[in-house]
C-alpha positions in Angstrom: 93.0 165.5 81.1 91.0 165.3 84.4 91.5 161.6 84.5 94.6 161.0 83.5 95.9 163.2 86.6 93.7 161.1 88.6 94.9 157.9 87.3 98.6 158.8 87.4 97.7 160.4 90.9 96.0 157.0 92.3 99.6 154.6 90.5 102.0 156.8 92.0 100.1 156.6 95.7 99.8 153.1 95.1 103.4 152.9 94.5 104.1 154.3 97.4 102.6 152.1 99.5 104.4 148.6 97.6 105.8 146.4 99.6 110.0 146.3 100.2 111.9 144.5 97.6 112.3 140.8 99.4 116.0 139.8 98.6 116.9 136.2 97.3 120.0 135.4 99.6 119.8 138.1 101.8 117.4 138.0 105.3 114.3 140.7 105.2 115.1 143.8 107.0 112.4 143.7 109.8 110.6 140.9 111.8 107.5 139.5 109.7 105.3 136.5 109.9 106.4 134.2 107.6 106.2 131.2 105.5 108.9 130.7 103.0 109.8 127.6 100.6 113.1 128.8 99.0 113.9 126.9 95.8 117.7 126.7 93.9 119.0 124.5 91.0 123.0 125.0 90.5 124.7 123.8 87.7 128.7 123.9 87.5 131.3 122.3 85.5 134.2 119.7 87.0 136.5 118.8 84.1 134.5 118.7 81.4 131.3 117.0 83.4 128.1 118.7 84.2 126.8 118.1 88.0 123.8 119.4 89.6 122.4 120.3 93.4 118.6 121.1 93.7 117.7 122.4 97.2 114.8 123.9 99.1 115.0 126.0 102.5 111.8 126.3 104.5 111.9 129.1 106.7 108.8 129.6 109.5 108.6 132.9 111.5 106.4 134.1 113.7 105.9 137.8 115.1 104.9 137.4 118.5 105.7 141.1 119.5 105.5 144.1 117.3 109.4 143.9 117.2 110.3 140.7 117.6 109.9 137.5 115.5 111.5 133.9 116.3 111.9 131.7 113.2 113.2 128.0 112.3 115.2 127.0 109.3 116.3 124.2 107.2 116.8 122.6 103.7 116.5 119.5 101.8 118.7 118.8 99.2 120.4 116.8 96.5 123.3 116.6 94.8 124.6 115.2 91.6 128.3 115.0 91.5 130.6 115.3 88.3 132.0 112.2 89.4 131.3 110.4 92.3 127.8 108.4 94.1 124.7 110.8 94.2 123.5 112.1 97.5 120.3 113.8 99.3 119.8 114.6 103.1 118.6 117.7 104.9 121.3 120.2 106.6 121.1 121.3 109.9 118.3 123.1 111.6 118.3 126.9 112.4 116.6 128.5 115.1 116.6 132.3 116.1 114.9 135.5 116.2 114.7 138.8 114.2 114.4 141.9 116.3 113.3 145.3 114.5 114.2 148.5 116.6 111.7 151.2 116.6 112.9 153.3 113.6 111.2 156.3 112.3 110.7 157.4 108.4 111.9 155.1 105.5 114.5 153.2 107.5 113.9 149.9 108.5 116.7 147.8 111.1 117.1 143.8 111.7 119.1 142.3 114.1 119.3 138.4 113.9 120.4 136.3 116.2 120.6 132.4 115.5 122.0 128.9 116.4 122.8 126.3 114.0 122.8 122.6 115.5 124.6 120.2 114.7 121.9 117.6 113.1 122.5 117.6 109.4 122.8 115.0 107.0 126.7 113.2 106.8 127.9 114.5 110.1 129.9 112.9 112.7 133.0 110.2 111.8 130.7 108.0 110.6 129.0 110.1 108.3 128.4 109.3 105.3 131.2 111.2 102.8 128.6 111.3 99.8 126.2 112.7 101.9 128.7 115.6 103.7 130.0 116.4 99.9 126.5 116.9 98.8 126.5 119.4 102.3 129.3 121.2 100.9 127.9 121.5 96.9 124.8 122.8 98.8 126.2 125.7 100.5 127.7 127.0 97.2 124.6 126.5 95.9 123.3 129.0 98.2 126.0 131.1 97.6 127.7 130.2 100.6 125.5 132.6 102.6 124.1 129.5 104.6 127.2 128.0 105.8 126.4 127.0 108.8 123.3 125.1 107.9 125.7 122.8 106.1 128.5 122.4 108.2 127.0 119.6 109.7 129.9 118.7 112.6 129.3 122.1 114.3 127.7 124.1 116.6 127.2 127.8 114.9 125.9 131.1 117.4 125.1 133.8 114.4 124.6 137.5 114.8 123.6 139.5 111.6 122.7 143.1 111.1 120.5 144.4 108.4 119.7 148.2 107.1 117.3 149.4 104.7 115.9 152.2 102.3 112.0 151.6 101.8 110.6 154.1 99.7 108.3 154.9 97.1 109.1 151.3 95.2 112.4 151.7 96.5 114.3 149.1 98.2 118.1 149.5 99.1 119.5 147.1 101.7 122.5 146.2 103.1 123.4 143.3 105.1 126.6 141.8 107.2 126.6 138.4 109.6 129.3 137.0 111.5 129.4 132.9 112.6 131.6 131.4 114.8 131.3 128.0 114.2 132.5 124.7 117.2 133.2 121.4 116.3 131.2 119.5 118.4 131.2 116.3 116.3 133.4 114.4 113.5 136.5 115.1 115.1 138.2 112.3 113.4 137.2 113.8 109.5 137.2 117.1 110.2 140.5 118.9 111.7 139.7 122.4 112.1 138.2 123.1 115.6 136.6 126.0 115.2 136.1 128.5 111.8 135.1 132.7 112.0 132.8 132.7 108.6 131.9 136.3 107.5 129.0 136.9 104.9 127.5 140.7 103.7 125.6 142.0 100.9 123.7 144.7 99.3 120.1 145.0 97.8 118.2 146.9 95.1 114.6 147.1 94.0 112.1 148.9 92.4 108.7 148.0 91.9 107.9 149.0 88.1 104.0 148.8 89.2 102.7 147.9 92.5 102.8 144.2 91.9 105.9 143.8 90.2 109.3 144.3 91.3 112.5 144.1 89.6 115.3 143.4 91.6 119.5 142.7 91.5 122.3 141.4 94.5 125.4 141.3 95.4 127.0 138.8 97.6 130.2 138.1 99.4 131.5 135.4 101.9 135.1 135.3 103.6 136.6 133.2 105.8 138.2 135.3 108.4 140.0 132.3 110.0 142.2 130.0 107.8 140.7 126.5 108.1 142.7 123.3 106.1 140.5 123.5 103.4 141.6 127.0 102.7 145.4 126.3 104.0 145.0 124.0 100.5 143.1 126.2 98.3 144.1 129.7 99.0 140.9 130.7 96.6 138.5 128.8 98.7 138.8 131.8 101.3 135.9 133.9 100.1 133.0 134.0 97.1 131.4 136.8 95.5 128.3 136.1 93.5 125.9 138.3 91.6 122.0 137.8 90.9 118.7 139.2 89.8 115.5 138.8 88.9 111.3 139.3 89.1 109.1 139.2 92.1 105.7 139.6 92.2 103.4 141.2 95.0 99.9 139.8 95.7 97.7 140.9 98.2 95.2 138.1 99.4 93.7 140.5 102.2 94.1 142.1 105.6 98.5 141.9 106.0 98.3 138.5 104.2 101.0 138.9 101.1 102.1 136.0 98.3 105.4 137.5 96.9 106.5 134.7 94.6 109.6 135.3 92.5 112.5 133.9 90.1 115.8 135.0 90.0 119.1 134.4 88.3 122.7 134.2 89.9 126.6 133.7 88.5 129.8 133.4 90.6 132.0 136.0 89.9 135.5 135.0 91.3 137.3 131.7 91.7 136.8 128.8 92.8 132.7 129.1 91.4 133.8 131.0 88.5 136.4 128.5 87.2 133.4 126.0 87.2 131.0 128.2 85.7 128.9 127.9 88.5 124.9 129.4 87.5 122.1 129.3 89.9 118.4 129.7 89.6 116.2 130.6 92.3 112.4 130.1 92.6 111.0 131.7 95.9 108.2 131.3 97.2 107.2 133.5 100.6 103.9 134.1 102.1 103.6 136.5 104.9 100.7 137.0 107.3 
């Protein structure tokens, strides 16, 4: 009896002390050091015909203060159309910080603030338009959480906000980030000057043992603005998609963590729904 109160004793303090959930489309909710090679394969329907996008996001960070953490972002990509030529490029770069406020107790508090330049793949009005429609099939393939990494004609200031529960295998996180995106570029292809994108989202996890977390998201994006593409698909205005899935936690020594995991995603309204869009994710983030 003696040592099964020691061993249940010794999993629940370990379980204490597991890592937060990491959430697959949301951003973590403090500044870390990090390398992160984030993974998707969509599949949706256009009459009848299958098409594909594969893309991978790398995402460096570095703390350089206790609270602070600049990072750089950016995906490769491809895309296999229903109809229409194949494409592949990379979408614009990201650069920005993380800052974490001092907070006390199980709370933890991110505030991003990031630029997305204008240097992606099919921009400009000579762009190639297989290339910017592969841009566009990418962003849903992110669950247009990332649009301004693929709207490739402007320049994109982002501020986001993040808030989480960390406790005792625990994770509940919410997120919201606004980006005002500039044409700078394209002018002659693309009409709307400027777009206010909104995206938020919430988190749960739980870590079943210390190394294994199961986790599930919900996430939404709106167009506060009313750009043309909108003006001619009313439904195009905002997206709500749903996923979950496994992560793993493995400690390699000192703060070094590998936390790889696979996940599972669905729209949930139109336009994705009425093409049965279906993502899978597999992340892979090392932090040190």
């Amino acid at each position: 009896m003696r040592s099964l109160l020691i061993l249940i004793a010794s999993a629940s303090i370990a379980h204490a002390d597991a890592p937060l959930s990491l959430a697959w489309n949301l951003r973590a909710p403090a500044p870390s050091s990090v390398v992160r090679f984030d993974n998707v394969a969509a599949t949706f329907v256009d009459k009848n015909v299958r098409g594909e996008t594969y893309a991978s996001t790398f995402t460096l960070a570095v703390k350089i203060l206790p609270h602070l953490a600049p990072l750089v972002r950016v995906t490769s990509f491809f895309n296999e159309p229903a109809s229409g030529p194949k494409a592949g490029g990379v979408s614009n770069p990201v650069v920005g910080f993380v800052f974490g406020p001092p907070v006390s107790g199980a709370l933890k508090v991110a505030v991003l603030g990031g630029l997305a330049l204008p240097l992606g793949s099919g921009g400009g009005n000579t762009g190639t338009p297989a290339r910017l429609a592969a841009e566009k099939a990418t962003a849903l393939a992110r669950s247009a959480m990332d649009n301004s990494m693929f709207a490739v004609n402007d320049l994109t200031p982002t501020l986001g906000f993040d808030i989480a529960y960390v406790d005792h295998g625990v994770t509940l996180q919410a997120e919201a980030t606004l980006f005002e995106l500039f044409r700078v570029r394209g002018e002659k292809v693309q009409p709307d000057e400027y777009k206010t994108n909104f995206t938020t989202g919430a988190h749960v996890g739980y870590f079943l043992v210390p190394w294994l977390c199961v986790s599930g998201e919900l996430r939404y994006q709106r167009y506060l603005t009313t750009p043309v593409a909108v003006e001619m698909n009313p439904a195009a205005r905002d997206n709500l998609t749903a996923g979950g899935g496994l992560r793993f936690a493995f400690k390699l020594g000192g703060h070094r963590l590998l936390r790889p995991g696979v996940s599972y995603s669905r729209a949930l309204d139109q336009p994705l729904a009425d093409r049965t869009y279906q993502i899978v994710q597999l992340d892979l983030p090392f932090s040190f």
